[in-house]
C-alpha positions, 0 to 999 in steps of 0.5 A: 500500500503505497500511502504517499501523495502525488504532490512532493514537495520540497523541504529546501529553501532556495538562498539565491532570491534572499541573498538578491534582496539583501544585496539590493538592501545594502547597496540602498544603504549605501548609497543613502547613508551620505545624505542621511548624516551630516558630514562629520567637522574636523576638530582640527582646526589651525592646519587643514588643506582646503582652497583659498578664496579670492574674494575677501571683504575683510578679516577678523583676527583673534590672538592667544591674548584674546584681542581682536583685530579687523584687518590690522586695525585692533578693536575691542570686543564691545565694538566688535560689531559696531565696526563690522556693521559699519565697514560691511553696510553697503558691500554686496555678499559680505565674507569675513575672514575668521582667524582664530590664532591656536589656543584661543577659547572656542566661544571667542570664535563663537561670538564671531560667528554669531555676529555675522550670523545676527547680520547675516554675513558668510563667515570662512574660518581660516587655517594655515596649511598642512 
């Protein structure tokens, strides 16, 4: 007495159709990861490689001994915007130039960077070469 069925089917399991959707998995990823996450800052300021740009409006400098200069001009922190309003009022696209000497506390360069902001001028941080 033969007591099997006519349909058999099989108990194994084909890995080649998983194994395309994983690869079509990690290649989405891939390729959306960049544009998911921001890119990451070089926490190494003072020397980096990078272009130069051309066009400047002016610099602000900020020594070890916490003074500020624009171009060559030395200013007080209180006047630090007062000045750059006056000398950036009327130029069209207004940049500065932040350079900030090694060693200088984090806010001081922040403060910079929130004055050009509040007036909505591009701030370039400036570093030596490697």
């Amino acid at each position: 007495m033969n007591l099997r069925g006519r349909n058999k089917i099989s108990p194994e399991f084909s890995m080649s159709s998983m194994t395309d959707i994983v690869f079509l998995l990690l290649v989405f990823f891939m390729l959306t990861s960049p544009v998911i996450t921001p890119e990451a800052l070089d926490l190494i300021l003072p020397k980096a490689k990078g272009k130069t740009s051309n066009v400047q409006s002016l610099s602000v400098s900020i020594t070890k001994d916490l003074q500020y200069y624009i171009n060559k001009e030395r200013v007080t922190e209180s006047n630090l915007e007062r000045k750059l309003t006056t000398r950036l009022g009327s130029v069209e696209d207004p940049t500065i130039i932040l350079r900030a000497e090694e060693g200088v506390p984090i806010e001081k360069a922040v403060r910079v960077m929130d004055i050009a902001n509040r007036n909505r001028y591009k701030v370039v941080l400036a570093v030596r070469p490697d």
